[in-house]
Backbone bond lengths (Angstrom), bond angles and torsions (degrees), N, CA, C in turn:
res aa  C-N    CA-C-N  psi(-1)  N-CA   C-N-CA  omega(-1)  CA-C   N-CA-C  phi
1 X - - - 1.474 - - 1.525 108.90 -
2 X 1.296 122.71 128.43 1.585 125.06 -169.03 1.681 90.59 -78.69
3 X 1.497 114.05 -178.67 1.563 121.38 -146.52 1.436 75.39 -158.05
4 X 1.991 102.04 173.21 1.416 117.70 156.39 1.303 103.62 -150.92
5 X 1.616 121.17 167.92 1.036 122.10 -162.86 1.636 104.34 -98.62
6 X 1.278 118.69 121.42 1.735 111.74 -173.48 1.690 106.57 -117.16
7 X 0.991 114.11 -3.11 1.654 114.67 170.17 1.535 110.38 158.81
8 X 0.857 121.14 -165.10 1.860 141.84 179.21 1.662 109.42 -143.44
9 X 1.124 88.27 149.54 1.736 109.07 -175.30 1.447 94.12 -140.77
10 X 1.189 107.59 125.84 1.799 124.47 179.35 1.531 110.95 27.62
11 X 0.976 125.38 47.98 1.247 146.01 172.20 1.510 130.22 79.50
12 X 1.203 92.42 18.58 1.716 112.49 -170.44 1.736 89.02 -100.05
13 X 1.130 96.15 167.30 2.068 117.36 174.33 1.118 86.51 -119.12
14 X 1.527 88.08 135.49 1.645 112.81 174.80 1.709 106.96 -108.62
15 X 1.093 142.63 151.42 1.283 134.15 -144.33 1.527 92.21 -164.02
16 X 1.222 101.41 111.76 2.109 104.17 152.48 1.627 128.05 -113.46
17 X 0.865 124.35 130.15 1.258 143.75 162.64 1.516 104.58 -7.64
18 X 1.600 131.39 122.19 1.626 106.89 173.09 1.728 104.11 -94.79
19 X 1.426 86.67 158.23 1.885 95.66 -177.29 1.394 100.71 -71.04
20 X 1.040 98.45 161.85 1.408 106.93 168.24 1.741 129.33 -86.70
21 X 1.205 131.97 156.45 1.396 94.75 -134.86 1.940 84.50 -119.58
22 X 1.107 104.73 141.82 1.663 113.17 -170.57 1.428 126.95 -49.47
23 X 1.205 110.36 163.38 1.824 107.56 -157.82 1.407 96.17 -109.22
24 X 1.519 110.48 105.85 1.519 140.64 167.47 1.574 88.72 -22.44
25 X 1.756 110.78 97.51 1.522 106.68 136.91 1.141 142.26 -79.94
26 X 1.326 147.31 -171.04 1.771 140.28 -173.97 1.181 80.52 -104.82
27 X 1.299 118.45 171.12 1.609 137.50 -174.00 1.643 96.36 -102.29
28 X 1.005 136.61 25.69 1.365 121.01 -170.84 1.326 128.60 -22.51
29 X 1.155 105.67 -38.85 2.052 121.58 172.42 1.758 101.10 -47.00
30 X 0.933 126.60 -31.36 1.409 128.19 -149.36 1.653 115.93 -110.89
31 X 1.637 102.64 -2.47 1.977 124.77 157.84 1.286 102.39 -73.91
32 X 1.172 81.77 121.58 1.725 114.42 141.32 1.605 106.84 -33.13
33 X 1.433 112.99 112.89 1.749 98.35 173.90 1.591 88.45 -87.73
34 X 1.793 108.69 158.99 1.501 142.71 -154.48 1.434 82.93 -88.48
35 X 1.563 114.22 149.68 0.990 121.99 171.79 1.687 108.43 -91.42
36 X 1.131 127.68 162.57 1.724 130.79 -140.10 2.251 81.56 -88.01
37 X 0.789 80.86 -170.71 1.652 101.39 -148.40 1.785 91.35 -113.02
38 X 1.336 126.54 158.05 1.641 121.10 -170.13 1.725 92.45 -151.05
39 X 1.229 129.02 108.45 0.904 136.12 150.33 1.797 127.61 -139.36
40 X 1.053 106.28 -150.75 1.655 102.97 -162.75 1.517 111.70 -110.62
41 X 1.034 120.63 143.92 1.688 112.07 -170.78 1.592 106.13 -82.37
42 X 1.542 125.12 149.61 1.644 126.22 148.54 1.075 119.34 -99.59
43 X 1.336 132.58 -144.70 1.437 147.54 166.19 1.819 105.92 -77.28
44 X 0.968 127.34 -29.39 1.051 130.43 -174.50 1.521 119.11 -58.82
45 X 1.791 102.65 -34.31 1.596 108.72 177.34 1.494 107.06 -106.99
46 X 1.445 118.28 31.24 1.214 96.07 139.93 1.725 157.42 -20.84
47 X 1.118 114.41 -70.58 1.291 165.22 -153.96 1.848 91.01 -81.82
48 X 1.290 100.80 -69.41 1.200 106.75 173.74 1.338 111.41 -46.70
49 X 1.320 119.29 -84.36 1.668 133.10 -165.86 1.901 88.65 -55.12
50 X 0.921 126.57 -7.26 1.365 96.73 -169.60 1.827 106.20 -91.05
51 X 1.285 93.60 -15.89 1.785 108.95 -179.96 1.533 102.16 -94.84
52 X 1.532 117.04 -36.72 1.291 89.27 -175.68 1.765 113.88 -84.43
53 X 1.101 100.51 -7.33 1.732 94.52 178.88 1.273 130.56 -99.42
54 X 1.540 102.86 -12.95 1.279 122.66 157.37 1.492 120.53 -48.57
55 X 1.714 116.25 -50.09 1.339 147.13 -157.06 1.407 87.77 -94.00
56 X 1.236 136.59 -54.36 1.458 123.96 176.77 1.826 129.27 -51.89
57 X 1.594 87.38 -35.02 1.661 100.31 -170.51 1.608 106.16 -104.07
58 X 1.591 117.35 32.58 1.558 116.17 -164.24 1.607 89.00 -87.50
59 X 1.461 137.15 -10.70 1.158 129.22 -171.00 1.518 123.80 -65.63
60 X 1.656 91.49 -28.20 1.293 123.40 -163.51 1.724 99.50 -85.01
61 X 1.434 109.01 -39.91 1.377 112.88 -176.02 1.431 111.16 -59.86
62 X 1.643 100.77 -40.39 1.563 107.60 -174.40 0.939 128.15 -48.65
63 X 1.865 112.29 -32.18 1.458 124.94 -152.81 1.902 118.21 -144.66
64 X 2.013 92.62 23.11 1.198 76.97 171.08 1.700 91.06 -173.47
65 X 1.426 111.00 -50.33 1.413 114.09 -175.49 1.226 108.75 -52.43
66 X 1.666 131.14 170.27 1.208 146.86 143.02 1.363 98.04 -70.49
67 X 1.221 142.91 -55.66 1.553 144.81 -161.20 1.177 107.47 -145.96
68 X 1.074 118.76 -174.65 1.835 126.73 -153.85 1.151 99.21 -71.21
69 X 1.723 95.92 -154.97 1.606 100.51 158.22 1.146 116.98 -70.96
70 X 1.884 133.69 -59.89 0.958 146.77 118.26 1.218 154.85 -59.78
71 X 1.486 117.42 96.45 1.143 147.75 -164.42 1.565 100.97 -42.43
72 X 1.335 131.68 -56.51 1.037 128.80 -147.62 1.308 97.79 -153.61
73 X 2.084 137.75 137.51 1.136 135.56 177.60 1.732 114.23 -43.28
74 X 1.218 107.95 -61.66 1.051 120.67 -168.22 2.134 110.13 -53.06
75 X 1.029 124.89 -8.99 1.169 138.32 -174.40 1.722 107.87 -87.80
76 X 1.598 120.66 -40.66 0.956 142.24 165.08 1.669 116.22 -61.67
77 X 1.843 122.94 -48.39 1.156 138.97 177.09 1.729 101.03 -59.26
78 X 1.118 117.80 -47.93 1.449 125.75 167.72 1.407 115.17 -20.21
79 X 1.352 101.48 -71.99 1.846 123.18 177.55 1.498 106.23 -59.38
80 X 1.143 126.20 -4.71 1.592 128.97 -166.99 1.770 102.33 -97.76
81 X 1.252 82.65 -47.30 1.843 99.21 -163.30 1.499 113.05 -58.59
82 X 1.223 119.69 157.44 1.725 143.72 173.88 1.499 94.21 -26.79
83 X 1.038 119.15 -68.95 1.870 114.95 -143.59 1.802 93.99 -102.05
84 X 1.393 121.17 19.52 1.534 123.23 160.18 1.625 117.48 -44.91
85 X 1.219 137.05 -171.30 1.586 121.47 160.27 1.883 94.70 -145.17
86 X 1.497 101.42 18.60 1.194 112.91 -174.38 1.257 105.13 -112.08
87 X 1.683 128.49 164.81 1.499 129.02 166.93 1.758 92.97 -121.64
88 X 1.163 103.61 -169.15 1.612 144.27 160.07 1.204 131.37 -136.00
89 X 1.409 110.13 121.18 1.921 105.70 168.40 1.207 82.06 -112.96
90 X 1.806 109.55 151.13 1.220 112.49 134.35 1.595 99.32 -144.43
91 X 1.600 109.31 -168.14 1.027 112.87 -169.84 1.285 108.47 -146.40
92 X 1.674 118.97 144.19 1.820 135.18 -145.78 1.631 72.23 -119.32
93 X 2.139 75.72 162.49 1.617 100.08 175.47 1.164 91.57 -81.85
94 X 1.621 128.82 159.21 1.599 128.83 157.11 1.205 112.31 -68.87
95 X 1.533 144.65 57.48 1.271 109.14 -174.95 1.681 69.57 -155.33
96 X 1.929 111.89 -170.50 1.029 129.03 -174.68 1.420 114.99 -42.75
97 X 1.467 100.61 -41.64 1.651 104.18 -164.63 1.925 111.75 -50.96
98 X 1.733 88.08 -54.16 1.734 123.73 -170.62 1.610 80.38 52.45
99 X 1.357 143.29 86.05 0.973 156.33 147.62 1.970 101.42 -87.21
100 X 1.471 110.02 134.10 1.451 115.65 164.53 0.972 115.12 -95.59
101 X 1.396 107.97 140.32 1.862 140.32 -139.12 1.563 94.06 -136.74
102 X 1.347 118.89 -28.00 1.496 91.82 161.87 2.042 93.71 -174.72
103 X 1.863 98.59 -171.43 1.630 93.02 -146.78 1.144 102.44 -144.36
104 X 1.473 136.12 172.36 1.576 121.34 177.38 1.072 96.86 -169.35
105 X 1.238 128.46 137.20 1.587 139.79 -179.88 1.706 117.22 -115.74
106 X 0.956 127.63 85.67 1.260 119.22 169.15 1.304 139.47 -106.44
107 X 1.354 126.93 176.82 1.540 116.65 -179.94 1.640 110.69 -134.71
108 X 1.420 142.83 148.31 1.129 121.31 165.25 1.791 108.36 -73.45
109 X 1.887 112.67 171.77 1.371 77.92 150.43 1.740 82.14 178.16
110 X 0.884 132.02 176.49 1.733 139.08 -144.18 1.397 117.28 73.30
111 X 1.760 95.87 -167.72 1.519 100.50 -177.27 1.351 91.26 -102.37
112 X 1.760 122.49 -168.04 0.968 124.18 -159.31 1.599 104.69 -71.58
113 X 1.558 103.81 -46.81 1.610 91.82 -170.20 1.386 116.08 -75.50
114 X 1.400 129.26 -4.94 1.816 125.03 170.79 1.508 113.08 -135.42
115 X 2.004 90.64 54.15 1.504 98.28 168.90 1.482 123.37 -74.88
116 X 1.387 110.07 151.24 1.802 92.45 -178.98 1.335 83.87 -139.22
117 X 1.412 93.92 176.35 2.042 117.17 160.51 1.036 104.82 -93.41
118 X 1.366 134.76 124.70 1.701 126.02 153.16 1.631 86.37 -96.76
119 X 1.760 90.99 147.15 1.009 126.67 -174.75 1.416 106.30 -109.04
120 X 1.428 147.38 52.76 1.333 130.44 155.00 1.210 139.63 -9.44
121 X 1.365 123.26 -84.63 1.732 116.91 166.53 1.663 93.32 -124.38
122 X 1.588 84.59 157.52 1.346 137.27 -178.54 1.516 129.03 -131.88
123 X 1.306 116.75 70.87 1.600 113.06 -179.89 1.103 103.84 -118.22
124 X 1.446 107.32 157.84 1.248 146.04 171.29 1.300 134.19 -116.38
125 X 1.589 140.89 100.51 1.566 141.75 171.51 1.558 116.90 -25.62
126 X 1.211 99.55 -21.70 1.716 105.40 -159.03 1.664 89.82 -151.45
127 X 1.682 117.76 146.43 1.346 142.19 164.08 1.365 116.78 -100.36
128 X 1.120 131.50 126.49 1.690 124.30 167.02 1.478 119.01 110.45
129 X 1.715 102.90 -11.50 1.935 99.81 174.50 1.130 117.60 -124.64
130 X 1.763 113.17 30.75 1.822 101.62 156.81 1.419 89.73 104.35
131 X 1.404 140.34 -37.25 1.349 107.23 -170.17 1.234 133.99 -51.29
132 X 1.775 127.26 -44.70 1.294 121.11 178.08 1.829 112.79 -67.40
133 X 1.371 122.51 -5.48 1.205 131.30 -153.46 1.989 77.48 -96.37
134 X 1.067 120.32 -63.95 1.547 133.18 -178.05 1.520 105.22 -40.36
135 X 1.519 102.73 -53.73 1.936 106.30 -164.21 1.133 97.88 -80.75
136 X 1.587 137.62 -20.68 1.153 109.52 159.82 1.325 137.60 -58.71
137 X 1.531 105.09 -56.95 1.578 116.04 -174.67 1.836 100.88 -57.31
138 X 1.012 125.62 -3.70 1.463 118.38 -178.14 1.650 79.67 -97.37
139 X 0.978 140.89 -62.23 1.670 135.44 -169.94 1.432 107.53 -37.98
140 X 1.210 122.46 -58.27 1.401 142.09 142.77 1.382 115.52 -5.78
141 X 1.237 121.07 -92.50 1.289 127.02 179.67 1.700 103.45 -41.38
142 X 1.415 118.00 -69.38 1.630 123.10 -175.16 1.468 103.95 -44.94
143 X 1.534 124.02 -53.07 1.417 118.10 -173.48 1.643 110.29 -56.68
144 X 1.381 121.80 -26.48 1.346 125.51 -167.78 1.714 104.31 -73.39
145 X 1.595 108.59 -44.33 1.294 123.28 -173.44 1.801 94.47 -56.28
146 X 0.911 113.36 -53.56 1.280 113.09 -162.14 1.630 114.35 -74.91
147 X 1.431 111.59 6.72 1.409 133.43 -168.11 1.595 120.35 41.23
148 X 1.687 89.78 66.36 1.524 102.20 164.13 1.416 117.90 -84.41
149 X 0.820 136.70 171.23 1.522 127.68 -174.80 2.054 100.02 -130.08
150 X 0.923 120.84 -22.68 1.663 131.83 -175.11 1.517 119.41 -148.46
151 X 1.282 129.71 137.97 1.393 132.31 174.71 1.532 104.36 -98.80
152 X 1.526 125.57 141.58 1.254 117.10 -175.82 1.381 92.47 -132.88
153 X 1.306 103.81 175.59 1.810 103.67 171.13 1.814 103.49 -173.78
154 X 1.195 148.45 132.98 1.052 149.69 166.88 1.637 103.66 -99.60
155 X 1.480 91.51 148.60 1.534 109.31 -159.95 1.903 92.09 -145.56
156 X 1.398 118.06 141.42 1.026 130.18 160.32 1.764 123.94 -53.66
157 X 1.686 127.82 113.67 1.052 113.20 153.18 1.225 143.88 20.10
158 X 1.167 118.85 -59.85 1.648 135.57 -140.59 1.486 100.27 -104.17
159 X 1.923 117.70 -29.89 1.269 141.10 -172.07 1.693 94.01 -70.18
160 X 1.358 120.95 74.03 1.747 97.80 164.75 1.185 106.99 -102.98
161 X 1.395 135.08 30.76 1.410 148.08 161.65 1.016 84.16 -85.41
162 X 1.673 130.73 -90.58 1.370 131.92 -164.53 1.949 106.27 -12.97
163 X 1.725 83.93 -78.88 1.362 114.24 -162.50 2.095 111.23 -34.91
164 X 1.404 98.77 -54.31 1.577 102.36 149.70 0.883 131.01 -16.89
165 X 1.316 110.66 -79.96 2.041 148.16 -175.20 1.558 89.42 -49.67
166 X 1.421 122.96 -67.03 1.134 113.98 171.28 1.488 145.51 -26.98
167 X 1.570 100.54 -54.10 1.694 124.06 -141.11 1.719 89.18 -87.99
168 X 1.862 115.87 -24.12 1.083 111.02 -155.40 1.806 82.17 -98.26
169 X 0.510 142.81 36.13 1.533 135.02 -167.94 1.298 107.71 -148.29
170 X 1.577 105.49 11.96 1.792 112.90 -176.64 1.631 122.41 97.89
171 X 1.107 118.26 -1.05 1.546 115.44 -152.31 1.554 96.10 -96.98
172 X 1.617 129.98 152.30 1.138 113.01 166.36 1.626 97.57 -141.25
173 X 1.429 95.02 161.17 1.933 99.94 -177.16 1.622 120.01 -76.55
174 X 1.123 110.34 124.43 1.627 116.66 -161.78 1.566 115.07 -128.31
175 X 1.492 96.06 34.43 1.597 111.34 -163.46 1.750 128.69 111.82
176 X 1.426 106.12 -179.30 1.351 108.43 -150.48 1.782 112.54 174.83
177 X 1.274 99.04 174.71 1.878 106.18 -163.80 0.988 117.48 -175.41
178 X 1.551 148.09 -157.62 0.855 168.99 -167.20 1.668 115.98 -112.65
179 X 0.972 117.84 97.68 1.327 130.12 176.82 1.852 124.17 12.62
180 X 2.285 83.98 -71.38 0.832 91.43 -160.66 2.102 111.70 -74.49
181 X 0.968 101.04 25.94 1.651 113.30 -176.08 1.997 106.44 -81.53
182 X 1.543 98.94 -35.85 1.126 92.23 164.38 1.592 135.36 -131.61
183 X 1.206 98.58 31.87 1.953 127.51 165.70 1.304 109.61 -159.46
184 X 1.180 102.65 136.72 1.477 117.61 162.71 1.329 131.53 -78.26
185 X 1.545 111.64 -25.59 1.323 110.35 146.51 1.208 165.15 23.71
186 X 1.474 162.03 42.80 1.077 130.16 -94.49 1.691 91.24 -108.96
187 X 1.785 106.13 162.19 1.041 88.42 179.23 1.752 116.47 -134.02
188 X 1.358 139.20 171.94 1.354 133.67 -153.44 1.881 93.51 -99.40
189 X 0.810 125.43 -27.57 1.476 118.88 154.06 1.423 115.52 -156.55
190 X 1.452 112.14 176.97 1.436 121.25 -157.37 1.510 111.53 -51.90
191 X 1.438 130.57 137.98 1.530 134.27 174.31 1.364 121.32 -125.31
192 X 1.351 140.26 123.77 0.885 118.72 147.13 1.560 125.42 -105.22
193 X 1.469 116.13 -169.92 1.711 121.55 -175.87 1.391 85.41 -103.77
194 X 1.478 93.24 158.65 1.933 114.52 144.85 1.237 94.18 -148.72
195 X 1.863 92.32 137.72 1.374 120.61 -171.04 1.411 98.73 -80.09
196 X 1.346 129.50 135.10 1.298 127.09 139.29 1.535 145.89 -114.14
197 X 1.466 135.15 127.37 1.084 121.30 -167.14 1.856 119.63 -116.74
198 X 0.989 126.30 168.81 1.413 128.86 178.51 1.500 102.47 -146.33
199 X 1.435 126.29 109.85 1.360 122.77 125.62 1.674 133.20 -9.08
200 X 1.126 115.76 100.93 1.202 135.58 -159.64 2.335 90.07 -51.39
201 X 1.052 98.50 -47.41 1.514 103.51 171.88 1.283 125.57 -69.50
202 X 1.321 115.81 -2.91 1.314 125.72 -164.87 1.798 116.01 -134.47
203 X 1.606 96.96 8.25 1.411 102.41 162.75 1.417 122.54 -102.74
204 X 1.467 109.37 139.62 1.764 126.44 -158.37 1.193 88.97 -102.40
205 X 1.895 111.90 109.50 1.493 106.33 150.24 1.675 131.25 -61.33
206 X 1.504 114.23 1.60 1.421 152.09 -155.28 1.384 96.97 -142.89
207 X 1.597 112.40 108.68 1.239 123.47 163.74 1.093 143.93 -98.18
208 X 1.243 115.95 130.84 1.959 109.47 -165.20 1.694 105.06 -58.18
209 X 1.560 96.37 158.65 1.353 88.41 175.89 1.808 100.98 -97.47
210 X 1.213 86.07 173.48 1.633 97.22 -177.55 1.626 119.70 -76.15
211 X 1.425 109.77 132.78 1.474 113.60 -171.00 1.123 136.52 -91.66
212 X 1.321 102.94 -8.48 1.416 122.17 -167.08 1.703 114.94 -149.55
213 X 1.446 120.45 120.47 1.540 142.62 -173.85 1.588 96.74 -33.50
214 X 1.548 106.30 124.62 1.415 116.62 169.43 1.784 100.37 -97.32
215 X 1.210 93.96 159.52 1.910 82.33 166.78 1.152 112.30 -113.75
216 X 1.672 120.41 159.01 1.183 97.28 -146.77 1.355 142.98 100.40
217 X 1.072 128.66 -14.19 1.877 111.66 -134.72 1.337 85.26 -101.08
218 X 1.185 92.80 162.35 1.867 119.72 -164.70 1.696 96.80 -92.83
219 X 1.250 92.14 138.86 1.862 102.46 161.69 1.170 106.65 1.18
220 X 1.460 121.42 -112.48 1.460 126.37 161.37 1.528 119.18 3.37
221 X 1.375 94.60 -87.69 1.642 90.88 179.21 1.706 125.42 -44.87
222 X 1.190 117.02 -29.76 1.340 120.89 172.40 1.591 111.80 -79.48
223 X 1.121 118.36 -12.89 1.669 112.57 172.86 1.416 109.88 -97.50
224 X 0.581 93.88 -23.48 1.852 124.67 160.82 1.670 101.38 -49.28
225 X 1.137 119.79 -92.38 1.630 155.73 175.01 2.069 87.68 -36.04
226 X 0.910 118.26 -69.13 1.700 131.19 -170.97 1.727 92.79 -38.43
227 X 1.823 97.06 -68.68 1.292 97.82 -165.84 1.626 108.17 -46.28
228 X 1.409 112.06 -61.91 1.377 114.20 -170.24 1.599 121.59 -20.95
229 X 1.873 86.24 -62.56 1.802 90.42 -175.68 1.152 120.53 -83.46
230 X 1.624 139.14 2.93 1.370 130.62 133.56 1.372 111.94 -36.29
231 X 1.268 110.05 -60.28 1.913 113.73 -158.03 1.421 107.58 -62.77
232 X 2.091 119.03 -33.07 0.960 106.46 -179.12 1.525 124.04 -88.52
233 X 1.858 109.09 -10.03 1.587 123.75 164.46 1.778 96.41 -57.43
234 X 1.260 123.52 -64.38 1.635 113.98 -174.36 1.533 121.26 -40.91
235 X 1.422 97.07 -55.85 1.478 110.37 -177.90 1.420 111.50 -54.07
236 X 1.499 130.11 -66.73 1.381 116.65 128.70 1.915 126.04 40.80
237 X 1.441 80.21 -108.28 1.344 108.64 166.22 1.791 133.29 -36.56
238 X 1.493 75.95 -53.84 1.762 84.39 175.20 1.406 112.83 -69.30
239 X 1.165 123.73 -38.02 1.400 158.27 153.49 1.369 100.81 8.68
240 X 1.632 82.79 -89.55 1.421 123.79 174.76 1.826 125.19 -43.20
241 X 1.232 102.83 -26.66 1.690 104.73 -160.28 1.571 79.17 -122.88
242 X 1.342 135.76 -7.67 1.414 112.92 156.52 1.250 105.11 -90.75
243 X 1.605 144.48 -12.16 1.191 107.18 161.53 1.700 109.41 -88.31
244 X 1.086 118.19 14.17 2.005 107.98 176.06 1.510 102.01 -77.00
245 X 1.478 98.50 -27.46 1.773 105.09 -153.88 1.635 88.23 -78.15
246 X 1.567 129.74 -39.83 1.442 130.61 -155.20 1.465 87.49 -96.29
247 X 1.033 148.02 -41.83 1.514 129.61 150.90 1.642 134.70 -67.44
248 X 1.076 126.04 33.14 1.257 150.43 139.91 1.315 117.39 -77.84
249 X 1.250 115.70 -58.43 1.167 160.68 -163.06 1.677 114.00 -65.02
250 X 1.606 105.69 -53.43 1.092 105.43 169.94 1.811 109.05 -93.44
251 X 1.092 128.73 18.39 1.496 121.60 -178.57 1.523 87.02 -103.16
């Protein structure tokens, strides 16, 4: 066993044992985590999508539905099956779990020249990090392949979160009705839809921020709101001292 020299005592060498020296780990902390995975749902994720979209759309239950989104598993398995006219994307974590983090239901539907995607549901496990902003623009791309020309989606009234989430992402309102036109559903008071659509060219995977004071606004939205009117106090500013500099300039 090799030694090192650590001092002397009355003229002797004193000598310790060297450690042995540690086993090179990977830095794992220091990867890039994988971006989530995009494929198509079967029968198999039932079960899944039926909890996570349930749990996404409980807001809705709170404050308007008689029952969830889906009432019952088997209502969900429906949309899964052979003779559906609907699909599913969703998208897994990359890692052991591949747990799905979020979901999308769509349908084709027009003639060729004013085909669109309707977008039915849209949930997400998590609010605030891009996933529904991500599964769209991948909806996007697929609807294009398939030569959609517009993505549409109807959303309840009451949703002006939704409607937001939307408006900044390109979408604009192009009509509307009475609830029960597109669920049968029953509901705990009066609802209507507004239709919204986006130009397949005209949807922002990058969303504007908001321009104008909501009331109200949630955490988020107010840091949100802060940032804004800094950027527009600077802008402002610069504004200002480019016209001192161009009136200097012209005297």
């Amino acid at each position: 066993m090799s030694a090192r020299l650590v001092g002397s005592v009355g003229g002797s060498v004193t000598r310790t044992p060297r450690s042995p020296l540690p086993a090179m780990q990977p830095k794992l902390e220091n990867r890039k985590p994988q971006p989530p995975t995009l494929r198509f749902a079967d029968d198999q994720d039932a079960e899944d999508l039926f909890r996570l979209i349930n749990t996404a759309y409980e807001a809705e239950f709170k404050t308007f539905r008689m029952q969830n989104k889906f009432g019952a598993l088997a209502e969900l398995e429906a949309t899964l099956s052979n003779g559906s006219d609907t699909r599913w994307l969703v998208l897994d974590l990359a890692d052991e779990s591949e747990e799905t983090i979020a979901a999308c239901q769509i349908r084709m539907a027009g003639d060729a020249e004013e085909r669109k995607c309707e977008i039915l549901v849209l949930a997400t496990a998590v609010e605030g990090k891009g996933l529904a902003t991500f599964l769209l623009k991948k909806v996007a791309g697929i609807a294009a392949s398939l030569g959609a020309k517009a993505l549409e989606c109807r959303i309840p009234h009451l949703r002006e979160d939704v409607y937001g989430w939307l408006e900044h992402r390109g979408f604009t309102e192009v009509g509307g009705g009475p609830w029960a036109e597109i669920e049968d559903a029953p509901t705990r008071i009066p609802v209507s839809y507004i239709c919204m659509e986006c130009k397949l060219g005209a949807f922002r995977s990058k969303p504007t921020r908001p321009k104008q004071i909501v009331k109200n606004p949630s955490a988020d939205g107010m840091a949100n709101l802060i940032g804004t009117l800094f950027e527009q106090l600077h802008a402002e500013k610069r504004a200002g001292q480019a016209d001192a500099t161009s009136a200097t300039i012209d005297v």
